[in-house]
C-alpha positions in Angstrom: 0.0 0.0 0.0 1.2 3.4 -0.8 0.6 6.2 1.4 0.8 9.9 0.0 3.7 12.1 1.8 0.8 14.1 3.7 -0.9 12.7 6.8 -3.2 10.1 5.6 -6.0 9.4 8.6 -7.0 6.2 6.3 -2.8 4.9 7.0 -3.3 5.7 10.7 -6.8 3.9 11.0 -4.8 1.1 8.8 -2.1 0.8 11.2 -4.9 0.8 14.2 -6.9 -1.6 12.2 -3.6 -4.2 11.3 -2.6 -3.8 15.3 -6.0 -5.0 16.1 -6.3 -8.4 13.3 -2.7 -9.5 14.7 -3.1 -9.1 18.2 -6.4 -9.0 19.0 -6.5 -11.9 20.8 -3.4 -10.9 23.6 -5.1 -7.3 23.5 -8.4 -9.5 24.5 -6.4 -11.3 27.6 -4.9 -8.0 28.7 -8.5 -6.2 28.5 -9.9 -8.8 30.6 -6.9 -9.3 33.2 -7.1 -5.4 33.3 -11.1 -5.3 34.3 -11.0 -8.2 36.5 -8.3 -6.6 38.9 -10.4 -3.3 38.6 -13.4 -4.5 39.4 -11.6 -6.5 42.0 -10.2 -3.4 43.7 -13.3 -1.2 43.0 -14.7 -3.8 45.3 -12.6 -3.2 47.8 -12.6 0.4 47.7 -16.4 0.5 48.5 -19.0 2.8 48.4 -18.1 6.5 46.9 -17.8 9.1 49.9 -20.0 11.7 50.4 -18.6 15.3 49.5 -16.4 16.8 51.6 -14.9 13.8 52.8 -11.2 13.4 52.6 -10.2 10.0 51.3 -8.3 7.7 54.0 -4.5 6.2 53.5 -6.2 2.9 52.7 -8.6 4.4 49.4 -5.5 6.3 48.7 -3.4 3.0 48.4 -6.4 1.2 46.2 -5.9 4.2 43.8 -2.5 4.0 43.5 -2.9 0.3 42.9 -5.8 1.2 40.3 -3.4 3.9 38.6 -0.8 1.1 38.5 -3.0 -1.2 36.8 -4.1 1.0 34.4 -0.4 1.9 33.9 0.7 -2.0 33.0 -2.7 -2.0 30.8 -1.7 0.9 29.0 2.3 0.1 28.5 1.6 -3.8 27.0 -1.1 -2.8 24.9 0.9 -0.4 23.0 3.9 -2.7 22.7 1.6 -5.6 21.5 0.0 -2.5 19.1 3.4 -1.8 17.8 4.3 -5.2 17.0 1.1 -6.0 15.4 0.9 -2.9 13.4 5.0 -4.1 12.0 4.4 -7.0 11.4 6.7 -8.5 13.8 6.3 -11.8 15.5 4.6 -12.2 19.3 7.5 -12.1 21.6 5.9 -11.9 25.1 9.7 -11.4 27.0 10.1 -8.2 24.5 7.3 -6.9 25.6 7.6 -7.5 29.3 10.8 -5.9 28.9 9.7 -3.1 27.2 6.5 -2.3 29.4 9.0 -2.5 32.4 11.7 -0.4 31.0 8.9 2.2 30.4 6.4 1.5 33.6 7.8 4.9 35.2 6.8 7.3 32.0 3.5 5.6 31.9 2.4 5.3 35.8 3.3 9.3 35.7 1.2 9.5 32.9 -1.3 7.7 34.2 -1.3 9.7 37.3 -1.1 13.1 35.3 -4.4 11.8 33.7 -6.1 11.1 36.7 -5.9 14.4 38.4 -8.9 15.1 39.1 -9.6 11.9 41.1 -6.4 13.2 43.4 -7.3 16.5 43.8 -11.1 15.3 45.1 -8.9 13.3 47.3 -6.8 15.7 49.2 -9.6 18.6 48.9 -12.8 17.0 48.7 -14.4 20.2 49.5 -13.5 20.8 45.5 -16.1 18.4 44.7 -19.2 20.2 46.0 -21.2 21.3 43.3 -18.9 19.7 40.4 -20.2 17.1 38.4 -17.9 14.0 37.9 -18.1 13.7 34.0 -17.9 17.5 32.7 -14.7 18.0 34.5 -12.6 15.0 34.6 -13.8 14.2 30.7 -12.8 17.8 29.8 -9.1 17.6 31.7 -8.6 13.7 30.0 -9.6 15.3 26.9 -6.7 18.2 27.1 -4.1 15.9 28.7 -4.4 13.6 25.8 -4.0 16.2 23.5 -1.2 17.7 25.5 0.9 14.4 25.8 0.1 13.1 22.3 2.9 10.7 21.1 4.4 11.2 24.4 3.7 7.0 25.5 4.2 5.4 22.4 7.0 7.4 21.6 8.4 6.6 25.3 7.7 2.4 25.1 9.0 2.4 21.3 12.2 4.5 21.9 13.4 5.6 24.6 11.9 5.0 28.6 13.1 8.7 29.9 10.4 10.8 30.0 11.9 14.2 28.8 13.2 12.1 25.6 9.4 10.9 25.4 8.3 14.1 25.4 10.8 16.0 23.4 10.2 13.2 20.6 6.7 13.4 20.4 6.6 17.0 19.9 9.5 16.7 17.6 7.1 14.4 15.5 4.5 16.6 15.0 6.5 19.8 14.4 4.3 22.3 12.0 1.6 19.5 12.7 0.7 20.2 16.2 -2.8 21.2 15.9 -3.3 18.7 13.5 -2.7 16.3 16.2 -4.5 18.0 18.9 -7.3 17.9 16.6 -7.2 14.0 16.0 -6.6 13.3 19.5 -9.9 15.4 21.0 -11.6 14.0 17.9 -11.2 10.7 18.4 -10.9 10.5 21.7 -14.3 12.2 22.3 -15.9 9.7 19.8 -14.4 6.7 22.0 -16.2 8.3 24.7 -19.6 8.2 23.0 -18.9 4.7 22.2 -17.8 2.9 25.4 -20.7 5.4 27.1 -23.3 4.0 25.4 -21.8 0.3 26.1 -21.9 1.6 29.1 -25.7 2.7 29.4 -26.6 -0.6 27.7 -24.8 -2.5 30.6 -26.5 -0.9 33.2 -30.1 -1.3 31.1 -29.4 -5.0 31.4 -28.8 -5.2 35.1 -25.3 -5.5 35.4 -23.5 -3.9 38.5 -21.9 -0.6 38.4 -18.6 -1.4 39.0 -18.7 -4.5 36.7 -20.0 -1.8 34.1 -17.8 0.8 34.6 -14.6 -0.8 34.9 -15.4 -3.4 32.3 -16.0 -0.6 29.8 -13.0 1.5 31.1 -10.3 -1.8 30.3 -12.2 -1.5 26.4 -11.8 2.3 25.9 -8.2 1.9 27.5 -7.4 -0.9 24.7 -9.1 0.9 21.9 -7.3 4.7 23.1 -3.8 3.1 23.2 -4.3 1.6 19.5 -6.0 5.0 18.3 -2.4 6.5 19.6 -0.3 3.1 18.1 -1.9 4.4 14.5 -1.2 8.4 14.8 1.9 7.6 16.3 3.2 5.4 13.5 1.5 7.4 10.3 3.5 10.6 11.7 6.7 8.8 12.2 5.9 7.7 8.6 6.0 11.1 7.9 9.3 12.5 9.7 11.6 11.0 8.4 9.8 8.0 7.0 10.9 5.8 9.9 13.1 5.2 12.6 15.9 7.7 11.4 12.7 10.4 12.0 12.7 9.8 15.7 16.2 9.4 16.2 17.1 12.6 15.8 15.1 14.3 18.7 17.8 12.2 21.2 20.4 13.8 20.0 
């Protein structure tokens, strides 16, 4: 397949759409290992508190535990997205190693995109008044557009987050808003979709937490391959491959 030397949205969705037929089945296992231990520690963490109630040490813990879940979830999907969008055979050690190389630049992440759930923690007076979806949708929304290629940039190159950072900007230099564009695009549309899963769940009688975690492990798997194909059409683009990216470590 040729691609033209413009971004193509039709080569990222390809790239999204060939990481999906090759590993949709490992993708499948990590979704459901992913909900399981959610639901598992959503469990645990009980009841939401009313407002203006400061989280104790022991919810605290759960949500660093949930971030860290999310984390692992996020770092081996991409790295099974790569491989599957290359071509490249399965090779589960590569990808432990890579996810572990990289677990610190995607736990921070992780945590960076779940502010507003810390901030509610330590000043739960914040809460009063504040709906949960406006707010925390609006601030995933802008830190996804923010960080773009930061993650796959990070578990594909290099671990250190700066370098991650610098990278990913250096990839989308004159196409920025482009990207920006894309990502609160697409991202809002995944939010549409894995909300109305989500409303459907809850019409048929299935718990809460079942529901909202369940859904959360699907739009984590489907966001991480939306950012696999992006990531991979603009590094087609600078540079037309791996000499691109090497350049923004120098």
């Amino acid at each position: 397949m040729t691609l033209p030397d413009r971004f193509s949205l039709r080569g990222a969705t390809i790239f999204g759409i060939e990481a999906l037929r090759r590993r949709w089945a490992s993708l499948l296992v990590v979704g459901l290992i992913c909900g399981a231990i959610a639901i598992g520690i959503d469990v645990l963490d009980g009841p939401d508190l009313p407002d203006g109630v400061a989280a104790p040490p022991t919810i605290l813990a759960l949500q660093i535990a949930m971030d860290l879940v999310w984390a692992l979830t996020a770092g081996v999907a991409i790295v099974l997205a790569l491989g599957g969008a290359r071509g490249r055979p399965l090779d589960l050690k590569g990808v432990g190693r890579n996810t572990a190389a990289a677990l610190p630049l995607v736990l921070l992440a992780t945590m960076v995109m779940d502010t507003p759930t810390w901030v509610v923690a330590f000043w739960p007076s914040l809460k009063a008044g504040l709906p949960d979806l406006p707010y925390s949708t609006l601030w995933y929304l802008v830190m996804t557009a923010l960080l773009g290629l930061t993650l796959p940039v990070g578990l594909d190159r290099s671990p250190f987050p700066t370098d991650a950072v610098r990278a990913g900007w250096a990839l989308l230099r004159g196409r920025r808003w482009l990207m920006v564009g894309l990502i609160l695009l697409m991202s809002f549309c995944l939010l549409l979709i894995t909300g109305l899963v989500y409303v459907l769940m809850l019409a048929t009688g299935t718990q809460d937490h079942w529901a909202s975690e369940g859904v959360g492990a699907v739009f984590q798997i489907l966001n991480n391959l939306m950012l696999v194909g992006l990531y991979l059409e603009f590094d087609r683009l600078h540079g037309q491959g791996a000499a691109g990216v090497a350049a923004a470590f120098d």
